[in-house]
C-alpha positions in Angstrom: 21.7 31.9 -7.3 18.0 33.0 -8.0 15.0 31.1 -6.3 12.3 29.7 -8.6 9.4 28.3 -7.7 9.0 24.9 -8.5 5.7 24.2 -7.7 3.0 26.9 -7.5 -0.5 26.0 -6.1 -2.0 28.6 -4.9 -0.2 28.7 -1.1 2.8 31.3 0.4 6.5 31.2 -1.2 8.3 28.9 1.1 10.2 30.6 3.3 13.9 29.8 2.9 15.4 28.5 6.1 17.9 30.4 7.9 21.2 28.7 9.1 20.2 28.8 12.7 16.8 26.8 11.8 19.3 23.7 11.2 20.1 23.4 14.5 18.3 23.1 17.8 17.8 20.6 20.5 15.2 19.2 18.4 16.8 18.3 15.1 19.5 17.1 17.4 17.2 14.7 18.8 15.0 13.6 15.6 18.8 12.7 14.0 20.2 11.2 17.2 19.4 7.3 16.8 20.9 4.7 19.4 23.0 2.5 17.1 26.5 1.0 16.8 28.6 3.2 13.9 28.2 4.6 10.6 26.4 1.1 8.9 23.9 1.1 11.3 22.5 4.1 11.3 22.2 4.0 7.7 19.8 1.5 8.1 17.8 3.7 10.4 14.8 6.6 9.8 12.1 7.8 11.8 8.5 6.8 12.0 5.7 9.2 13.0 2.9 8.1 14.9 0.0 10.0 13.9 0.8 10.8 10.4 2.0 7.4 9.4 -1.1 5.8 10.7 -3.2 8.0 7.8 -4.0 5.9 5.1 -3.0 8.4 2.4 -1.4 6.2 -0.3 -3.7 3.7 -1.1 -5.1 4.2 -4.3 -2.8 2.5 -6.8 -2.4 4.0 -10.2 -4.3 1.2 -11.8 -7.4 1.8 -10.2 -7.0 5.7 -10.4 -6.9 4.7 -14.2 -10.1 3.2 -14.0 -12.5 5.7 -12.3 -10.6 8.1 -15.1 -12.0 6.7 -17.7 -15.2 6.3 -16.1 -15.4 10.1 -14.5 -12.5 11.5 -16.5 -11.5 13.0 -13.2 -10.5 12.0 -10.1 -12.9 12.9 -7.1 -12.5 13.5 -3.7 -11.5 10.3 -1.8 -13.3 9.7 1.8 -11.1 6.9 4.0 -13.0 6.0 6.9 -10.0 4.4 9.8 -8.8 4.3 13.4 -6.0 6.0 15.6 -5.2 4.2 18.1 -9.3 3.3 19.1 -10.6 6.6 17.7 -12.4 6.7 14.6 -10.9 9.5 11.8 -11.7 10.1 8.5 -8.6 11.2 5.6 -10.3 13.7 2.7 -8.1 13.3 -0.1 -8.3 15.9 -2.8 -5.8 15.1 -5.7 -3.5 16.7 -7.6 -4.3 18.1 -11.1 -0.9 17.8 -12.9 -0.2 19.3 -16.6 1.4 16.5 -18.7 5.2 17.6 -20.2 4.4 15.4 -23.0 1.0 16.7 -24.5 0.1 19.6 -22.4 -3.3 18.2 -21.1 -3.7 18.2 -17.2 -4.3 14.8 -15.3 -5.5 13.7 -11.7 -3.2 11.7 -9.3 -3.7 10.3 -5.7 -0.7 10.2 -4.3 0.0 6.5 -4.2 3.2 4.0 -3.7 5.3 5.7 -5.8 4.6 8.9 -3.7 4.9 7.1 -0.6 8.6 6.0 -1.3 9.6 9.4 -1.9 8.2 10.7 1.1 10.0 8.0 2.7 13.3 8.7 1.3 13.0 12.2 2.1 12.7 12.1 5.4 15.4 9.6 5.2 17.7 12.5 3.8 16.1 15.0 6.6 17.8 12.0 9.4 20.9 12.8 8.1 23.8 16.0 9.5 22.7 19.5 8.3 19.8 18.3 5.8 16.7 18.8 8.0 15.3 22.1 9.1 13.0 23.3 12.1 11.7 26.6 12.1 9.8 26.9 15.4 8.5 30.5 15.5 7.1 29.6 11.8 6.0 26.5 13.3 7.4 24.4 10.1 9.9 21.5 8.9 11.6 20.5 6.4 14.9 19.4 4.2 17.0 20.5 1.4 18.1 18.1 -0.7 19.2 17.8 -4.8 17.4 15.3 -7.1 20.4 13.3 -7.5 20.2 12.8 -3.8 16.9 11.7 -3.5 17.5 9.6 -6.9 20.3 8.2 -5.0 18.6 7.3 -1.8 15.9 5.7 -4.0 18.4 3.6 -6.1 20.1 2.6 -3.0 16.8 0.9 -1.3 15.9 -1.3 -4.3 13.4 1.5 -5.7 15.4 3.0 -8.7 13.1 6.1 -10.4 14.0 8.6 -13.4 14.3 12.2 -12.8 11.2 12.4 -14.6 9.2 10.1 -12.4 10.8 12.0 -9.5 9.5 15.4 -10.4 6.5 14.1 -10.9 5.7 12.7 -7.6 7.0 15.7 -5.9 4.4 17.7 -8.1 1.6 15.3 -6.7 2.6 15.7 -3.3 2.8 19.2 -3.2 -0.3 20.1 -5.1 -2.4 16.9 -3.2 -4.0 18.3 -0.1 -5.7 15.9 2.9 -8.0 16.6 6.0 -8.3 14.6 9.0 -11.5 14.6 10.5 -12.7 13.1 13.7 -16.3 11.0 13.2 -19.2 10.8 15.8 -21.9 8.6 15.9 -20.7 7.7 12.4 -20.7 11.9 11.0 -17.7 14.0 10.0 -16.8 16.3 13.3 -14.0 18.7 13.6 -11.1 18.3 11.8 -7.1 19.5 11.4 -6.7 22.4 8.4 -6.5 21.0 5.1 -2.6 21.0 3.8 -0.7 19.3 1.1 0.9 16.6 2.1 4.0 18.6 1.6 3.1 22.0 2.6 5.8 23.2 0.1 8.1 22.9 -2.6 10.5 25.3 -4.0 13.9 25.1 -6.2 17.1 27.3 -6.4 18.8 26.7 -9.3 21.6 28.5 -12.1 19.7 26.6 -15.1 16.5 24.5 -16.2 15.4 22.1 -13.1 15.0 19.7 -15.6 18.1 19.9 -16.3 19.8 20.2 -13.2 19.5 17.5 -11.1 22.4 19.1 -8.3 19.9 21.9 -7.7 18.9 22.7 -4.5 15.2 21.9 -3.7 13.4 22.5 -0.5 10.6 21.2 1.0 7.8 21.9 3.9 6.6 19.0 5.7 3.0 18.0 6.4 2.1 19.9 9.9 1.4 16.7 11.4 5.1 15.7 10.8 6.2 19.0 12.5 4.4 18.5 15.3 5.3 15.5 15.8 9.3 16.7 15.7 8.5 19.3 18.7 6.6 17.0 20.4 8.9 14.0 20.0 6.1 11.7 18.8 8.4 9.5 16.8 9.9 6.2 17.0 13.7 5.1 15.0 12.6 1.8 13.0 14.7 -0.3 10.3 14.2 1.7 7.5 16.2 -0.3 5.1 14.3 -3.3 6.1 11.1 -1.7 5.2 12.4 -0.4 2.1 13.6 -3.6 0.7 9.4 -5.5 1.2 8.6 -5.8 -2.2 4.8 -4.6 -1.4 3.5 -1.3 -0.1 1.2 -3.5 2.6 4.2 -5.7 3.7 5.7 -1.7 3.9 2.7 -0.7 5.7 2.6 -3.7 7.9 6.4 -3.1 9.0 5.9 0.5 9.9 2.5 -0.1 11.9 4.5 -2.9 14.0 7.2 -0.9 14.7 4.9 2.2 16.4 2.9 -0.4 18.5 4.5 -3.6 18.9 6.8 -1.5 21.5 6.9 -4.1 24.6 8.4 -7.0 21.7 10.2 -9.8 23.1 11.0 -13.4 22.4 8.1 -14.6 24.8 5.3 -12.1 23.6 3.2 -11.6 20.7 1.4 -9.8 18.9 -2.0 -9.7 17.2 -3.5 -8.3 14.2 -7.1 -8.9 12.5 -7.7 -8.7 8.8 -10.3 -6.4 9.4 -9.0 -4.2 11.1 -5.9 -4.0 8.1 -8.3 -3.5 5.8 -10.0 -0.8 7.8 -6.8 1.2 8.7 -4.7 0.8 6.0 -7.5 0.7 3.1 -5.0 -1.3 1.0 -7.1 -4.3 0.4 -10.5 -2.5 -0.7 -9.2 -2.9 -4.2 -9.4 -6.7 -4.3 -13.2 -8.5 -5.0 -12.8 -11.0 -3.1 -12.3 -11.6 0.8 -10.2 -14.3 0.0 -7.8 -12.9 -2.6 -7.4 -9.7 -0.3 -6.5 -12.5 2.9 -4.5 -14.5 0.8 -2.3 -11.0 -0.1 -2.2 -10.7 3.4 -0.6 -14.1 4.0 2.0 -12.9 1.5 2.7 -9.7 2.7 3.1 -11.4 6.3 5.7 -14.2 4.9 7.5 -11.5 3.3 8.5 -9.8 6.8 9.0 -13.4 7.8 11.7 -13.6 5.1 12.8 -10.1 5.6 13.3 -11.0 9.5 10.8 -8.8 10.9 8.8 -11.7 12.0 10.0 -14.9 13.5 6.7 -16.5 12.3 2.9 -15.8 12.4 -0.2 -18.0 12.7 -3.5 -17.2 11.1 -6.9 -18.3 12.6 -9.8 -17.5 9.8 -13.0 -16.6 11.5 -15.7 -18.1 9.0 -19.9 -17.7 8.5 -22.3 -19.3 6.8 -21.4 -21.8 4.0 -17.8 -20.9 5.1 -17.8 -17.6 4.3 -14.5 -15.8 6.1 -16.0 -12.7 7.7 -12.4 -12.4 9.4 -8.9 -13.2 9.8 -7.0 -13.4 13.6 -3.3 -13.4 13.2 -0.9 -14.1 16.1 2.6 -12.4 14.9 6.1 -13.5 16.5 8.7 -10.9 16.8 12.0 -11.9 15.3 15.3 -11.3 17.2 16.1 -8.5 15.2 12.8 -6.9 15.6 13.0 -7.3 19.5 16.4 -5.9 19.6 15.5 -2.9 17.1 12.2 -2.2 19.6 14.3 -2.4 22.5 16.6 0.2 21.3 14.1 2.8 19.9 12.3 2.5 23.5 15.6 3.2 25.3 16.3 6.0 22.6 12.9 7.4 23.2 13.2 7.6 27.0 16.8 9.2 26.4 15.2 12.3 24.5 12.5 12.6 27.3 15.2 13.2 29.4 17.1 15.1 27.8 14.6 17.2 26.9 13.5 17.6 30.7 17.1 18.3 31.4 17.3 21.5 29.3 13.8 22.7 29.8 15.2 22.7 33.9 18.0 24.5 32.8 16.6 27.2 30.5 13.7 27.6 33.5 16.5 27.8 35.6 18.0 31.0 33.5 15.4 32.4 33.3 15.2 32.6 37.5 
């Protein structure tokens, strides 16, 4: 077996991990999900707070065709957003990617398509022996194969090529974002600028084209590995997610689950239009308030159908001549959603513990 570099922009070989990095208390918590059997945890993955509150996808390839054609390039891309009440700001640079096909390089955001295999991913890295945790490195990870990732991609409704595959790896490994804090509405400090996978690398006997039961490796973001050691996570319905037929309804279902924690049958939950559009920068692409609150309406009776939602009611906050300067929307948990937040609080308080438990006892070692 020889190790070639699949991707090469610029950073460090990834380091390949050792057996002993596949174990540890903390994989052994980021895989341990409170469920009944086999079936149910399949439908199971973990959400990360800070990272998945980024806006990071939401350029769609449409649009990037557009300011193409116009620039010929892609430019930096400035999302101004909250986190939980403070205001950030996401500095996307994109990827530069040569084209198989003619040789000529072109600029991507990561988008959608990125987004699902990031998704599937860390999927795979939920699963026995795939995930890695390198703490004295500070890094995370998970090997997988193409087919497997293909696979997982099939299996949640969002079939891709090998092709198309490759290609979104090679955006998210050679896209890099910053995450700056903003005061009195100026760009403050900020985290270091990674890729929003830190790294990619292949071991293969032939072609990677052409081997699609190679073994690739990949780094994740450093905001996903902290929040592994520090247990900033939450287990959500995955396969739920997955099957919303539209990256908001997607977006909408992960933000829920992080901070609709205290869901039951006799509370609600409230969301504004505003502050979607804001956090999520999903709806900046449509002209008109009304078409972008009308896609919200859809993207809200699709986690009704996917029984997310028992139901939701909208109050539209309108201006002069009827003009909708806002949109409230009062969201009712379904029973599913109630029993799935129940669990991942009682899961989440489980890990504190335990993690409490052997911290005592290793302090109590070392005595």
């Amino acid at each position: 077996m020889t190790m070639k570099t699949a991707i090469d922009h610029g950073d460090k070989p990834v380091i390949i991990p050792t057996n002993a990095d596949f174990k540890g208390k903390q994989l052994d918590l980021f895989r341990s999900f409170l469920c009944n059997g086999a079936k149910e945890r399949d439908m199971l993955s973990n959400t990360f707070d800070l990272w998945d509150s980024v806006p990071r996808y939401s350029v769609s390839r449409q649009a990037m065709d557009k300011e193409r054609k116009v620039r010929g390039f892609l430019d930096l891309k400035e999302i101004n957003f909250h986190y939980r009440g403070t205001p950030l700001k996401a500095i996307i640079q994109p990827a530069r990617v040569r084209e198989k096909k003619n040789g000529e390089t072109k600029d991507y955001y990561p988008s959608a398509n990125e987004e699902l295999v990031e998704d599937a991913l860390r999927k795979i890295a939920a699963e026995q022996q795939n995930a890695f945790f390198d703490k004295p490195n500070y890094r995370s990870g998970v090997v997988f194969t193409l087919y497997m990732l293909r696979e997982e991609l099939k299996n949640r409704g969002h079939a891709r090529s090998y092709q198309q595959i490759v290609l979104s790896l090679n955006i998210l490994a050679r896209s890099t974002i910053e995450v700056r804090t903003v005061v009195d509405g100026k760009s403050g400090e900020g985290f270091a600028v990674n890729a929003y996978i830190s790294g990619l690398s292949a071991v293969s006997r032939s072609t990677l084209a052409d081997d699609p039961q190679a073994k690739w490796i990949v780094q994740f973001h450093p905001l996903v590995t902290q929040a592994i050691d520090s247990l900033a996570y939450r287990q959500y319905s995955y396969a739920q997610m997955m099957s919303h037929s539209t990256q908001i309804a997607r977006w909408l279902h992960k933000q829920l689950s992080l901070k609709f924690t205290f869901a039951s049958i006799a509370t609600t939950f409230e969301m504004r239009y505003s502050t979607i559009k804001r956090d999520s920068a999903l709806l900046d692409g449509y002209r008109r308030t009304t078409a972008a609150v009308e896609a919200l309406d859809d993207a809200f009776a699709e986690l009704k159908t996917g029984r997310v939602l028992m139901g939701f009611k909208k109050n539209l906050i309108t201006g002069l001549r009827g003009k909708i300067d806002d949109a409230v929307y009062t969201l009712t948990p379904s029973l599913d959603f109630v029993a799935q937040a129940k669990a991942a609080n009682k899961r989440a308080s489980m890990n504190i513990e335990k993690t409490n438990t052997q911290n005592a006892s290793e302090l109590t070692k070392h005595r």
